[in-house]
N, C-alpha and C positions, 0 to 999 in steps of 0.2 A: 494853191489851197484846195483839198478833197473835203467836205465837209458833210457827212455821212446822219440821216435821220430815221425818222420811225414817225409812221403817220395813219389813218385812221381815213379810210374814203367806203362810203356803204357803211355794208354790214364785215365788211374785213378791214385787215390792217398790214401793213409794209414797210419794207425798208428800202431805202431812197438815197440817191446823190444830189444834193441839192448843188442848182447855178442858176444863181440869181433870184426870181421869182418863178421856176420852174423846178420839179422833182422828174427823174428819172428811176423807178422800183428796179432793184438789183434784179429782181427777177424775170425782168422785161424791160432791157434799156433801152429799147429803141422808142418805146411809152412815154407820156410826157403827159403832168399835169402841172396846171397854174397852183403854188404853193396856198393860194387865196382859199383852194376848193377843197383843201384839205384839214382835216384837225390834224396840229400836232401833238406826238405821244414824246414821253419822255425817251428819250432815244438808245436806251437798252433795257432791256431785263435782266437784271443782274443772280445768280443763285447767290450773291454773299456780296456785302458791302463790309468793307474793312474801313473803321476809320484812324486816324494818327492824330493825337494830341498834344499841346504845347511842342508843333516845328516851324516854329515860328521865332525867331531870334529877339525880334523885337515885341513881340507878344507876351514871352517868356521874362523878358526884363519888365514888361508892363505891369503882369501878376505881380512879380517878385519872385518868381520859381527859378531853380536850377537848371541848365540844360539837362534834358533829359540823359545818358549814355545811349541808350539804346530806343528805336522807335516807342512812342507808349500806343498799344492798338488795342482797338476792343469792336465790336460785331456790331452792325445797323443791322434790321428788319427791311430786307426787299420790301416789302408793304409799306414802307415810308415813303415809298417815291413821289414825286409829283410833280407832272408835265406844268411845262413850260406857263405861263401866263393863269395856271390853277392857285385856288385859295388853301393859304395853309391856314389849319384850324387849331385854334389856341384850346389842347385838350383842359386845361383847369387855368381859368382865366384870371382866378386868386392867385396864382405861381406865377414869378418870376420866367420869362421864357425868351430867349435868348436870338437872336441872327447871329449867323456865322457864314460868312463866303470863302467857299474854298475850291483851291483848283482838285479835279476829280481826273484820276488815269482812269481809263479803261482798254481792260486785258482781253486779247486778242488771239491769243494762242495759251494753250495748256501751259503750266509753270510750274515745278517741284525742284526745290532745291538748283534754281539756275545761280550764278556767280553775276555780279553788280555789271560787268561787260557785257552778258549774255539776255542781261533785265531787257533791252532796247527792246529784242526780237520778240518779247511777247507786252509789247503795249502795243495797243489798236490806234491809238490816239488821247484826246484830254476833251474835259466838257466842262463846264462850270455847275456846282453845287451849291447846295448850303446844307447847315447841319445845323437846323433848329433843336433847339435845348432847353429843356425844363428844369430850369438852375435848383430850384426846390427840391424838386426828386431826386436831380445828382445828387447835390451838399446832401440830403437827407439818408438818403439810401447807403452812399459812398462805393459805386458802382452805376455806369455811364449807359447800357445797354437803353433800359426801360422811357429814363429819359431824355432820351436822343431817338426811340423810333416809332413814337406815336406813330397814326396813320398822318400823310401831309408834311414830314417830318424832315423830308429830304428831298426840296426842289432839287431838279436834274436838265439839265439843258440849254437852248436848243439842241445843237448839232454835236458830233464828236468832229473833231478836226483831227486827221492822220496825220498834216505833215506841221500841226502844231508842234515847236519845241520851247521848253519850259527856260528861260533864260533870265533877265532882269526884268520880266514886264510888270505893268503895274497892277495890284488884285485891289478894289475894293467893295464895297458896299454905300451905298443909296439908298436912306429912309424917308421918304417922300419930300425926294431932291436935295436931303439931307447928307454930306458923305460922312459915313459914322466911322466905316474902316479903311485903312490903308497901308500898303507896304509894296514892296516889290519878289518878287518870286524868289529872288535870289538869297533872302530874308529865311527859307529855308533851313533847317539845321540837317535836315535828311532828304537828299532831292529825289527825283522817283523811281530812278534806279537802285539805289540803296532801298527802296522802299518793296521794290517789287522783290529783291532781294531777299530782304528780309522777312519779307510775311510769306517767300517762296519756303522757305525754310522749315514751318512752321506749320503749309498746309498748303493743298494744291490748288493755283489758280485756275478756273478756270474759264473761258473764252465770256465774257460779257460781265465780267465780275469789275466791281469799282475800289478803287482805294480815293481817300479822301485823305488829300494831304496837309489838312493843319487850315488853320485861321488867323488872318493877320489882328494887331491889335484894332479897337474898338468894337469890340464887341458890345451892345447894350440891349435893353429890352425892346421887343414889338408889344402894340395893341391893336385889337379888332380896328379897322378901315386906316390902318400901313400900305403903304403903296413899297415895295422891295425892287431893289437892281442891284444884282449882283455880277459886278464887270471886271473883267481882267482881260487886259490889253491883247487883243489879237484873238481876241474868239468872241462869239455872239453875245450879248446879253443876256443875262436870265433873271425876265422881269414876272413877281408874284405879287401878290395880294394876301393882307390877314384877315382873317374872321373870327 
């Protein structure tokens, strides 16, 4: 397991190989800090967040929708992000607004028009997300951008794992100790290859950039002092806070 970070010590900030309770900064391996002494940041910067809607098999049947044919994608705001154990803030606390845990690829090498085979060579690895949703704004507007990328909008993290691979494991969601969603990866309609595939097509990936591959069912509402964990089998936990 390589499991790759971004961290915050001083007045600067880095990226890291975490083992164990220690970080080594790529930029001077041979350095070593206790992970204790460090803030952790959301562990990329991304130029463009792509997200994927109903790929989720059993999600899909939950609404009542049809499989989709072809991926449904629409744009997040980089400015949604938000590191690990930070409070997401509920922008209009009268709306309906939404958790959603989802596994997130991130791309690692430039990407245009590669073939479903050749998708491998440009993921970096996978992190765990969420894609908070302001159900009001969706239904109201009928267009997913605005309410999907508040600020706080898209917990990211911990770690990216490279030699994660996306197989049967299990993804859900924890509302303070509550599990609200569950399925397994394999639940999928469009797995990430296909995925990278297909948004390669359509525009160029490039190197830090996320796709967000879909939300298993139970989906339901947060309110101000929600305790959130969003786990799937085989990578960190990504525990948040609502306000």
């Amino acid at each position: 397991m390589t499991l790759w970070g971004r961290f915050a010590r001083g007045s600067g900030n880095f990226y890291g190989r975490v083992e164990d309770d220690r970080v080594h900064p790529l930029d001077s391996p041979k350095r070593r800090f206790f992970l204790r002494d460090l803030k952790i940041l959301p562990p990329v910067v991304p130029s463009k967040i792509i997200a994927v809607g109903l790929n989720f098999a059993d999600h899909a049947a939950e609404t009542g929708s049809k499989l989709p044919p072809s991926p449904l994608t629409w744009l997040k705001s980089p400015g949604s992000i938000l590191p690990p154990r930070g409070k997401i803030h509920i922008a209009f606390p009268e709306h309906r607004t939404d958790h959603e845990v989802e596994l997130a690829i991130v791309i690692g090498k430039h990407a245009k028009n590669v073939s479903v085979r050749a998708a491998a060579r440009a993921i970096l690895g996978y992190t765990t997300a969420q894609d908070i949703s302001d159900r009001t704004i969706q239904r109201g507007e009928g267009q997913w951008f605005r309410a999907k990328s508040f600020d706080t909008y898209t917990p990211l993290g911990p770690w990216i794992d490279t030699e994660f691979r996306p197989l049967a494991q299990a993804i859900s969601l924890f509302c303070n100790g509550e599990r609200r969603q569950y399925s397994t990866l394999d639940q999928m309609i469009f797995k990430p290859h296909q995925l990278v595939s297909f948004i390669s097509q359509s525009l160029t990936l490039d190197p830090g950039d996320l796709i967000l591959t879909g939300t298993p069912p139970g989906v339901s509402p947060i309110r101000a002092g929600d305790h959130l964990e969003a786990r799937i089998e085989g990578l960190a936990p990504l525990i948040n806070s609502v306000v």
